[in-house]
N, C-alpha and C positions, 0 to 999 in steps of 0.2 A: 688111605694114609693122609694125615693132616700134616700141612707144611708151612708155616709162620717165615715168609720175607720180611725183612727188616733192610728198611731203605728199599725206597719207590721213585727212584734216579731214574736214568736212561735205561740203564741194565737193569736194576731191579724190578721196574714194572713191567720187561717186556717179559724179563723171567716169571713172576706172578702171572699172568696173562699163559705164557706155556703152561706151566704147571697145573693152570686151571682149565685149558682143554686137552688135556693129558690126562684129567679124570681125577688131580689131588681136591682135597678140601683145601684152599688158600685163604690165611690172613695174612693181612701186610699192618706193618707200622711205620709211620714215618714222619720225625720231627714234626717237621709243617704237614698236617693231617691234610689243608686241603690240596696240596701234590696228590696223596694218595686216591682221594674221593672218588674221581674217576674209575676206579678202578670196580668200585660198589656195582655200578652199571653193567659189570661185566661177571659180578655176580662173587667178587671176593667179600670178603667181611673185612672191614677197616678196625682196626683196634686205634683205642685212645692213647696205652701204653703198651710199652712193650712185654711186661709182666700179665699184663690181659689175652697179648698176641700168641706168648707161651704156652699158656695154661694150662691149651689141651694141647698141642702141638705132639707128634712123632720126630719131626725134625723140626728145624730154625734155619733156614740161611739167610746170611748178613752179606746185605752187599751195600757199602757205607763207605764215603770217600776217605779214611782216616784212622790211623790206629788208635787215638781217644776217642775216635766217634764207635768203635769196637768195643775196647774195653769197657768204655758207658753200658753200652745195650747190655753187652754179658753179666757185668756188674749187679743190671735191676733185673734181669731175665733169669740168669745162671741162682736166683733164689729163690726164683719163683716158685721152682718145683722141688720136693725132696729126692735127693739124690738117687734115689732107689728109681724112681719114675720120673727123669730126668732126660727129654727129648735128646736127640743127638742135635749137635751145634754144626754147621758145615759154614767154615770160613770161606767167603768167597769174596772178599773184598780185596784191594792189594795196598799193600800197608806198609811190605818192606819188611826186611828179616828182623830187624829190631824190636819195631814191634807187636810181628808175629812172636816173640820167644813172649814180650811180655803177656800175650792173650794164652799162651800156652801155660804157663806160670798160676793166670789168674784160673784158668779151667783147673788146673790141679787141686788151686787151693779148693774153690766151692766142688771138684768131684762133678766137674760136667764133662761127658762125652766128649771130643774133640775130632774133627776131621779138618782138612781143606780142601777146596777145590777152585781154585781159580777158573776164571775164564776168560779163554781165549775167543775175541771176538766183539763186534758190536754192538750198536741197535738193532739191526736187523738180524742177524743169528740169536740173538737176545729172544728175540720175538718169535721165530721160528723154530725156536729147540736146534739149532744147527751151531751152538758153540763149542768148541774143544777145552773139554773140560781138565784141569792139570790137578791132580787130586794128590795124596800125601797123608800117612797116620797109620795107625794101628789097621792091619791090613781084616782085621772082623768089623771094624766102624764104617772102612771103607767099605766093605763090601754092602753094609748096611743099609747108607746111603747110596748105592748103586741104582735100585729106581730113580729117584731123585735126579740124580746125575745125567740116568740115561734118558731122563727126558727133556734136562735143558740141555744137553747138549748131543752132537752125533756122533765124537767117541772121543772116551776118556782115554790119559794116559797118565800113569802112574809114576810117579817122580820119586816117590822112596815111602819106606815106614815110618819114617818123622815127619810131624806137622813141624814147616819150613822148607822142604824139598819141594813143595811144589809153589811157593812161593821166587825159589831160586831160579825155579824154571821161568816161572811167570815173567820174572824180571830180566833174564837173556832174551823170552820173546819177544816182549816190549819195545828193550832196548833194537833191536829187527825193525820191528814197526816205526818206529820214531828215526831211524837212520834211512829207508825207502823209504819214508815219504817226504822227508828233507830231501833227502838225492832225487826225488820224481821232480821238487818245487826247483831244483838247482837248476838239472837238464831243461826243462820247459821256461826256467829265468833266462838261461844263458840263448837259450834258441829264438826266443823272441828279443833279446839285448842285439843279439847280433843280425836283426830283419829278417828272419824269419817268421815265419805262423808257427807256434809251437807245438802245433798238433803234429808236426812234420815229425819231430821228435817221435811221437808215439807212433806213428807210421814207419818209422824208424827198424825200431825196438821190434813191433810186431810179427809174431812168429820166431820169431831169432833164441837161438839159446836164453839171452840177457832179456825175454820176452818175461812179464809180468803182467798177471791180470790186475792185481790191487795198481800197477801202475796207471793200470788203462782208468780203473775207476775215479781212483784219485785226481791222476792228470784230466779228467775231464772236469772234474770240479773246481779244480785251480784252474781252467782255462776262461770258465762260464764267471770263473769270482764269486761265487755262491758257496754257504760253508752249513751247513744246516749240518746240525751238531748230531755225528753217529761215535763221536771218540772226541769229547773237549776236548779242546786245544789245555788249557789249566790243568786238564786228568794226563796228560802227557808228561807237562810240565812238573808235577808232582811224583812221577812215576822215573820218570829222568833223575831227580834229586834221592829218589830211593835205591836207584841202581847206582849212583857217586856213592852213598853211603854206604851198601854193600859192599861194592869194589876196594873199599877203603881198609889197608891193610893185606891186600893183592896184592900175586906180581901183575895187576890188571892194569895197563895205562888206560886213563879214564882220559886222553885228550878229544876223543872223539864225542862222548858225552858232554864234556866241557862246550865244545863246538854246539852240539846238539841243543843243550842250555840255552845259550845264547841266541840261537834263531827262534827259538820258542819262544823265549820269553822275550825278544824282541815284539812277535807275530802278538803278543797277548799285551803289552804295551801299547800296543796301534788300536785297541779295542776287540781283538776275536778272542781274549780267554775262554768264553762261552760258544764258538765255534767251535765247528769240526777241526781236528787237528791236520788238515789239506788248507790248513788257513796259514798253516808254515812258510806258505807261498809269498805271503806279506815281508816275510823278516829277510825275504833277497829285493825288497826294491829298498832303494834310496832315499 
C-alpha cells in the first residue's frame, strides 16, 4: 500500500518514518521541502508538490498545523486524481470543528474519500507507532484505512460515523493534556515558592491514587528547565483557542480554558512557543 504524508512536523515525520518500517511505500510533502529531505535518507520519496505526492497514493494523511493549511493541500491534491481512483484522504491534523465541516464540505464538492483520525500523542509515540488513534466517518472508509491506523498507532477508538466526532474527542483530550500539565507546572511552582526541592512533590504524588506517570515525566522536565519540543508549547496554544471556539454556544463554562490561555501564552511570550508544552512552567514565575 502507498501512503502520501503531507506535513513533515514533529508528528508528521515520525508518522512517515513508522509507516515506512511498517512495510507502506511512503511519500511525504512538505512546504519548506528541505524540512522533509531528511527523511529521503530513510528511504521516503520526497514530492515537490502535493498533486505529485497524490498521484499514485492509496491513502493521504495530512498532518498540518491548520485548517487553510488543510483545505490548500486538499484543494491541489483532491484534483489530482479522477474521482473514480481517488486515494482515501485520512484527516489527522487538529483544526477544530469548524474547520473540520469546512474540509468535509470541500471533500464533497471534489467526491474525495473522507475519514479522520486524530492522534493522540507525541513525538515519541509518533515515531514508534504507539499513538491512540481517534478515528470518525463512514464506518467502510474507516475500516479501509484500518492498516494505516493500526500501524501509527497501538489502538484506535471510534468516535462516531461523522467526520467531526473524532475531532470532538480530540479536543476534550487535549483540553486533559493542557490542564495536567499546567497543574504539574502549578504543584512543582508552589512547592519550590514555599523552600521546598520540588521533586518532593513528585515523591509526593507517587504511587498514590492522584499518582500520574505523564506527571512524573513532565515534572522532571520542568524541574531540569529543559523543554525539547515533543507537544509545542504554540500547538497547545492553538488547540486551547479551538476548544473556546467549540465550547461556544455550550452549557460549557470555558473559565478554566480561559485560565489555561493565559499561562500558555504567557509561557510563549517569554520565548518557548517552540518548546515543549512543560515549558508552562515559565507562565508561574514572576
Amino acid at each position: 500500500m502507498h501512503v502520501a504524508v503531507i506535513g513533515t512536523g514533529i508528528m508528521g515525520g515520525g508518522v512517515a518514518r513508522t509507516l515506512l518500517r511498517e512495510g507502506f511505500d511512503v511519500t511525504v510533502w512538505n512546504r519548506t521541502r528541505a524540512k522533509a529531505e531528511p527523511l529521503a535518507d530513510d528511504g521516503v520519496r520526497v514530492a515537490d508538490t502535493v498533486a505529485e505526492a497524490v498521484a499514485d497514493a492509496d491513502v493521504v494523511v495530512t498532518v498540518l498545523f491548520d485548517g487553510p493549511a488543510v483545505l490548500d493541500v486538499l484543494r491541489e491534491g483532491g484534483r489530482a486524481r479522477h474521482s473514480a481512483d481517488a486515494p482515501l484522504w485520512v484527516q489527522a491534523s487538529t483544526i477544530g470543528t469548524a474547520a473540520t465541516a469546512q474540509v468535509v464540505d470541500l471533500a464533497r464538492e471534489l467526491d474525495v474519500p473522507l475519514v479522520e483520525a486524530m492522534m493522540l500523542g507525541t513525538k515519541k509515540p509518533a515515531e514508534t507507532g504507539a499513538l491512540v488513534m481517534l478515528a470518525a466517518g463512514d464506518p467502510d472508509l474507516v475500516a479501509r484505512a484500518t492498516p494505516v491506523l493500526d500501524a501509527m498507532g497501538a489502538k484506535t477508538v471510534v468516535a462516531g460515523t461523522e467526520v467531526g466526532q473524532g475531532t470532538a474527542l480530540k479536543l476534550a483530550a487535549n483540553a486533559w493534556i493542557a490542564s495536567i500539565t499546567a497543574a504539574t507546572a502549578q504543584s512543582l511552582a508552589l512547592t519550590q515558592a514555599l523552600g521546598l526541592d520540588p521533586r518532593l512533590f513528585l515523591d509526593a504524588i507517587a504511587g498514590g491514587q492522584s499518582d500520574s506517570q505523564y506527571a512524573h515525566v513532565k515534572g522532571a522536565t520542568m524541574i531540569a528547565g529543559e523543554y525539547p519540543a515533543q507537544f509545542a508549547l504554540d500547538g497547545i496554544r492553538k488547540d486551547i483557542d479551538l476548544m473556546r471556539e467549540a465550547a461556544d454556544g455550550t452549557p460549557v463554562d470555558t473559565g478554566l480554558l480561559e485560565a489555561l490561555a493565559g499561562l500558555y501564552g504567557r509561557a510563549s511570550d517569554r520565548g518557548h512557543g517552540g518548546d515543549d508544552i512543560a515549558a508552562v512552567r515559565t507562565g508561574f514565575d514572576a
